[in-house]
C-alpha positions in Angstrom: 52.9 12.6 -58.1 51.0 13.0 -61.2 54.6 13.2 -63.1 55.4 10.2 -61.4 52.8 8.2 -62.7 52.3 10.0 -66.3 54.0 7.3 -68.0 52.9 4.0 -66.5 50.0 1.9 -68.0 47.7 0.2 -65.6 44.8 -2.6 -67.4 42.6 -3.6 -65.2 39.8 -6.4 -66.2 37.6 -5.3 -63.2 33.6 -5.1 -62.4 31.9 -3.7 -59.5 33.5 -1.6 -56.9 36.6 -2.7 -55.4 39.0 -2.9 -58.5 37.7 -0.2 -60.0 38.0 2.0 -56.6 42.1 0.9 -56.5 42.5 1.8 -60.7 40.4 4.9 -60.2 43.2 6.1 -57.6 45.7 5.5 -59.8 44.0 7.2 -62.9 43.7 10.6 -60.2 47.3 10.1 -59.3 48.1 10.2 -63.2 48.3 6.8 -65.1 46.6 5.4 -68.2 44.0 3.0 -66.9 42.6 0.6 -69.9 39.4 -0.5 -68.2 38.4 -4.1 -70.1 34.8 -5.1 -70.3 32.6 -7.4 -72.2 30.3 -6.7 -74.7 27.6 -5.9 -72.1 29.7 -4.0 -70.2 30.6 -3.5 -66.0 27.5 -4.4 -64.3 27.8 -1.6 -62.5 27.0 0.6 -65.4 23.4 -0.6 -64.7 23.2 -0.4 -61.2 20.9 2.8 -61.5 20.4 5.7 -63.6 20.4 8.5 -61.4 23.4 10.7 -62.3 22.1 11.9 -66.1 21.4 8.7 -66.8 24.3 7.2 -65.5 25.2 5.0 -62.7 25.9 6.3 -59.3 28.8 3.9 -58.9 30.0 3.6 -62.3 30.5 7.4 -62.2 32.2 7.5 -59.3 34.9 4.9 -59.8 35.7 4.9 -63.5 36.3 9.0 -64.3 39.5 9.0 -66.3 39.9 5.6 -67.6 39.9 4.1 -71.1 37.2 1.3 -72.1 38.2 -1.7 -74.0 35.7 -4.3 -74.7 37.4 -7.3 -75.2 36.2 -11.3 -74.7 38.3 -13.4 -72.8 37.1 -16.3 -74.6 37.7 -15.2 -78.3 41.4 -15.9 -78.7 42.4 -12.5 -80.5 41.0 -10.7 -77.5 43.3 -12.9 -75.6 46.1 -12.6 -77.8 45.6 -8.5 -77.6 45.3 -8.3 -73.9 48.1 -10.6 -73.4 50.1 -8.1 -75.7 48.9 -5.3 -74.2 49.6 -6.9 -70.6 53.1 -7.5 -72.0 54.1 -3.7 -71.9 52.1 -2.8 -68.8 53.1 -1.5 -65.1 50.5 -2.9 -63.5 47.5 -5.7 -63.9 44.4 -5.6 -61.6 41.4 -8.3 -61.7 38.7 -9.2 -59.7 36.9 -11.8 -61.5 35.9 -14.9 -59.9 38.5 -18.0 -59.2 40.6 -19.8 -61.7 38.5 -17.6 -64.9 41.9 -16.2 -66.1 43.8 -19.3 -65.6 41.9 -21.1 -68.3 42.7 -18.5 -71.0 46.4 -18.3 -69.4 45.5 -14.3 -68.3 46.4 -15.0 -65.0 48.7 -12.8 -62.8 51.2 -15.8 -62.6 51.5 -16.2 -66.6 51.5 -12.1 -67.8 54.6 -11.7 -64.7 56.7 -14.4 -67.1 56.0 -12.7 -69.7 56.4 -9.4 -68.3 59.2 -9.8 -64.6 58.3 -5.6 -64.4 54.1 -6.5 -63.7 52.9 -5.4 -60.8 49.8 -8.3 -60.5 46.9 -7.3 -58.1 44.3 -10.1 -57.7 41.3 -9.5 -55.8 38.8 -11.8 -54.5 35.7 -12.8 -52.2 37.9 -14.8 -49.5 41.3 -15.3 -50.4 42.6 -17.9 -53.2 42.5 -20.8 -50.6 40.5 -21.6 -47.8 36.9 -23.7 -47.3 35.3 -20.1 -49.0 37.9 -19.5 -51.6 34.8 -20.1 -54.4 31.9 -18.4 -53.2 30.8 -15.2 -54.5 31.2 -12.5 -52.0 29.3 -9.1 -52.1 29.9 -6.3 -49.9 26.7 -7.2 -47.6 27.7 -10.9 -47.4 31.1 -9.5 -46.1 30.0 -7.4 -43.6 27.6 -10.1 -42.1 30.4 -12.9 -42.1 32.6 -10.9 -40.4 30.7 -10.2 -37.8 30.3 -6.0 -38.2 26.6 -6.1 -39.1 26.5 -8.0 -35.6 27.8 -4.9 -33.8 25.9 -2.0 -36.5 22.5 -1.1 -36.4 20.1 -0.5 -33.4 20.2 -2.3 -29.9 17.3 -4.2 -31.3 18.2 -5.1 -34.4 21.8 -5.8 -36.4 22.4 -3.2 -39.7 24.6 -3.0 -42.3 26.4 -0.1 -43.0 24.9 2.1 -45.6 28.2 2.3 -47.6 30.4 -0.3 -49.8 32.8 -0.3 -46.6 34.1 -3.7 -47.8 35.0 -3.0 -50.8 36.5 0.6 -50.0 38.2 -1.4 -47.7 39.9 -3.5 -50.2 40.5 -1.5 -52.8 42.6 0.7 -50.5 44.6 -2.0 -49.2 45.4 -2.9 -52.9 45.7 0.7 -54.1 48.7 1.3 -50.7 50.2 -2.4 -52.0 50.4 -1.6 -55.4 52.4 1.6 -54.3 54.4 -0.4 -51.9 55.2 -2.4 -54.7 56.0 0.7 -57.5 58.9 1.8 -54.7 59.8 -1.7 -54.5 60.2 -2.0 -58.2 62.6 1.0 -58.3 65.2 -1.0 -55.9 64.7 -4.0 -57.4 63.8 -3.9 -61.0 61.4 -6.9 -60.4 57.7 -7.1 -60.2 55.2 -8.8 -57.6 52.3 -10.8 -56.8 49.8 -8.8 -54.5 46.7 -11.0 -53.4 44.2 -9.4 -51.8 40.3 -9.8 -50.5 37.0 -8.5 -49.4 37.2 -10.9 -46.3 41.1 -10.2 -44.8 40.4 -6.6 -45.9 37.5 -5.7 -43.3 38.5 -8.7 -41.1 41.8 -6.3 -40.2 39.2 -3.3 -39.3 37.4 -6.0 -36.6 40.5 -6.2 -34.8 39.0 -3.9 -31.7 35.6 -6.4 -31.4 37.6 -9.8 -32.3 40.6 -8.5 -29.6 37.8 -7.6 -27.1 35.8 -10.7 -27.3 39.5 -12.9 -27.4 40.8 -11.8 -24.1 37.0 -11.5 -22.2 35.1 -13.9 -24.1 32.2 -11.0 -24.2 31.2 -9.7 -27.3 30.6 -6.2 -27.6 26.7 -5.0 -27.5 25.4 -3.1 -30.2 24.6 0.3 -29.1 23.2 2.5 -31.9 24.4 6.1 -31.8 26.0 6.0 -28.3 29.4 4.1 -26.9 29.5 1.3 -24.7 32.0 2.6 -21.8 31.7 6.5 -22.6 29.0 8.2 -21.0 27.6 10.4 -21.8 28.1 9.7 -26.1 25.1 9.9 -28.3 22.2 11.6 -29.6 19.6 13.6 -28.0 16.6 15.4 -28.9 16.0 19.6 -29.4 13.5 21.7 -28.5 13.2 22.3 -32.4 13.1 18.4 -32.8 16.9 18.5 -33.7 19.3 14.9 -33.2 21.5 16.2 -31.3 24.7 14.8 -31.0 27.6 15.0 -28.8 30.5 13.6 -26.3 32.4 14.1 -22.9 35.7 12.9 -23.4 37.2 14.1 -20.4 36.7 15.7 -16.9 37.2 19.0 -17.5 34.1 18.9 -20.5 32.2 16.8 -17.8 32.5 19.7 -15.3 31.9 22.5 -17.4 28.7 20.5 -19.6 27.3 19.6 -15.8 27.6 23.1 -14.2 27.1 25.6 -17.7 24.9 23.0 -19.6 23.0 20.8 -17.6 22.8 22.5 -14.1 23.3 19.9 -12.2 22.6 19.9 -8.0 25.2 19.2 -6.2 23.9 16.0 -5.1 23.2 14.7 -8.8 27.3 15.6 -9.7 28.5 13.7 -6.7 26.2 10.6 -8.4 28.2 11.4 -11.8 31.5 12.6 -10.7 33.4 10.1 -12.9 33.4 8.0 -15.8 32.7 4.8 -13.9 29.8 6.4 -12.3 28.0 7.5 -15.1 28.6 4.5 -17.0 27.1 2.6 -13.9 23.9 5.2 -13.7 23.9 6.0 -17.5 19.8 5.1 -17.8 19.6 8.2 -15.4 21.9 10.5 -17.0 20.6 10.2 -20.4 17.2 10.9 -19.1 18.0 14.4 -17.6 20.3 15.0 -20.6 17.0 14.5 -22.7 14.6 16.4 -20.3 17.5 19.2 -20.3 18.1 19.3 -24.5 14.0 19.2 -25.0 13.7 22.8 -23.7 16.8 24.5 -25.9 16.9 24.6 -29.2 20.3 23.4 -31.5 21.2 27.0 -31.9 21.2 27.8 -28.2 23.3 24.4 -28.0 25.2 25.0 -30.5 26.8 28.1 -29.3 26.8 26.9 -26.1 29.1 23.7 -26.6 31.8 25.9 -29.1 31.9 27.9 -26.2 33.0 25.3 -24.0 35.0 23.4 -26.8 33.1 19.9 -26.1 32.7 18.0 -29.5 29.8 17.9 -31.1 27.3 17.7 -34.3 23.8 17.8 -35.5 22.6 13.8 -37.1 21.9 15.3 -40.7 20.4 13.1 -43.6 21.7 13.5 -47.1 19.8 16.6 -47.9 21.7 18.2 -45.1 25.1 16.8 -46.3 24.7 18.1 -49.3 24.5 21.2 -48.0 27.1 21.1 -45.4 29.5 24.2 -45.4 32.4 22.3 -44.7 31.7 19.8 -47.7 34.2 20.2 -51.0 33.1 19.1 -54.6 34.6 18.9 -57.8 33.8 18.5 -61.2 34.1 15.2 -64.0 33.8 15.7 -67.1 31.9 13.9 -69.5 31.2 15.0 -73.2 29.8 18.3 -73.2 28.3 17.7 -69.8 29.5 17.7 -66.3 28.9 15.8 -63.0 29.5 17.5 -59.2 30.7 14.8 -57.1 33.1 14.2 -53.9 36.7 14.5 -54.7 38.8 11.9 -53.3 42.1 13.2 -51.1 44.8 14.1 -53.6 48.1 15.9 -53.3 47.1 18.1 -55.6 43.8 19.0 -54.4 42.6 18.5 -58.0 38.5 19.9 -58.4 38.4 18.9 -62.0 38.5 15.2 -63.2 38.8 13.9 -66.8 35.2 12.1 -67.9 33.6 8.6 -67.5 34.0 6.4 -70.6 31.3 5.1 -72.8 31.2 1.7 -73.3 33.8 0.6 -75.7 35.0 4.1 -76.2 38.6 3.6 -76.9 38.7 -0.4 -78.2 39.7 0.7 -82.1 42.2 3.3 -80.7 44.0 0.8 -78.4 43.3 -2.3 -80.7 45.5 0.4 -83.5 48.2 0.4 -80.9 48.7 -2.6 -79.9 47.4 -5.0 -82.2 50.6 -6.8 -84.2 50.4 -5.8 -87.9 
């Protein structure tokens, strides 16, 4: 893969997370990434400071690229990204509506100039549409939607703790944009990939919108357990452990009721399949609860790898940081380095180049490609 992509030049103008999540992938995978920023830089490069005084996000979706500061309205800039664009595989932005279009750096212009460009333009809500020009953020995504509707509590909607939306899209552009490289090898020619936050998680809602299409009901939020699989969710340990777990069939339903739970034979008969203990779930969760509080997660532990029922302890951060199963790797920037979470790769890679400073390569690739 990585020989694949050694010689192909991506440029990306890109903030936030979604872009640079897609030109990240392609940097692991191998090709030159020329990240271009204003003056001030991503705003993600300020979200925090918590990684050695860096940015959480910024160091986790721009290892490997080049910066370039360049200013779409100073018409040299233009004239060098347009040149630049000129001998490029592939052009990613996500700025807001129509901004390239004045300064003709839109997809549609650098593909005449350019019928190899691979174009990848991704938005809020889509070019057209009554939403096409608001801002969208991850948050506003996930709410309109409809996921923070079926997230959180029974009491109360959530978000989910992660940049799902925009993980979401920049997947779905990264899997295009390689649809489009194989394309290109058949065909010679470019294309036009339009992508956004919106279409991007709306095709992960299909189970709610599909369920609520054909019965009209929406589905009930339902915290850490399952709305038809009982029983699924969390219980507490004698050591004050979440513990978490779920019958998935019958044979784990007899073996967790006799070996587990010691059930009476006239409680099984009340829970002797999955409509029954759906129907009398209230009942079953209590004696799961009653049963749990007198072993600890050890004893449970060891007790559900013996009977190979699915299972896991609810950790927080701390404890995922610490999780034996967890892999890190290692970026490097200057003479320091960062342990983070590698992303899949064919290679398996643990080391990854370094994050660029602001700016860090503009006289380099202005020497390049600037027209003498």
């Amino acid at each position: 893969m990585s020989n694949f992509f050694k010689n192909k030049l991506v440029v990306s103008i890109e903030q936030a997370v979604a872009a640079p999540y897609c030109t990240a992938k392609l940097a692991d995978a191998g090709a030159r990434v020329i990240k271009v920023e204003r003056k001030e830089g991503d705003f993600a490069r300020y979200y925090d400071k918590f990684v050695k005084g860096e940015s959480t996000y910024f160091v986790w979706l721009n290892r490997g690229k080049e910066s370039l500061i360049a200013n779409i309205k100073e018409k040299k800039d233009v004239k060098l990204l347009k040149g630049i664009i000129s001998k490029a595989d592939i052009f990613v932005q996500n700025l807001g509506p129509n901004v390239l279009k004045k300064v003709g750096l839109d997809s549609l212009s650098m593909r005449k100039s350019n019928k190899k460009l691979i174009t990848c333009d991704i938005s809020g809500f889509g070019e057209k549409g009554p939403y096409s020009k608001l801002k969208a953020y991850d948050l506003l995504v996930q709410a309109e939607t409809g996921l923070c509707s079926i997230t959180g509590s029974e009491e109360e909607p959530g978000r989910v703790g992660v940049s799902v939306c925009d993980i979401a899209c920049g997947l779905n552009a990264y899997s295009l944009i390689l649809e489009a490289l194989i394309k290109r090898n058949y065909t010679g020619k470019g294309s036009a990939i339009k992508i956004s936050l919106f279409e991007s998680l709306s095709e992960w809602m299909n189970v709610p919108y599909l369920q609520y299409l054909y019965t009209k009901k929406s589905p009930k939020r339902v915290g850490l357990s399952h709305p038809s699989i009982v029983p699924y969710g969390s219980f507490i340990t004698k050591d004050k452990k979440n513990f978490l777990f779920s019958i998935q069939n019958e044979r784990e339903w007899k073996v967790f009721s006799n070996s587990i739970l010691k059930l009476s034979t006239d409680l099984i008969s009340k829970f002797s399949n999955p409509t029954l203990r759906l129907k009398n779930k209230k009942v079953l969760n209590k004696l799961i609860q009653k049963a749990f509080k007198s072993k600890t997660s050890m004893f449970l532990i060891k007790e559900f790898k013996k009977s190979k029922i699915a299972f896991g302890l609810l950790n927080n951060i701390k404890d995922f940081s610490l999780h034996p199963q967890l892999n890190t790797a290692i970026i490097g920037k200057n003479k320091s380095q960062i342990k983070f979470i590698p992303p899949v790769t064919l290679q398996n890679k643990n080391k990854f180049k370094k994050i660029p400073e602001l700016g860090e390569h503009t006289l380099k690739i202005k020497k390049e490609f600037q027209k003498k």
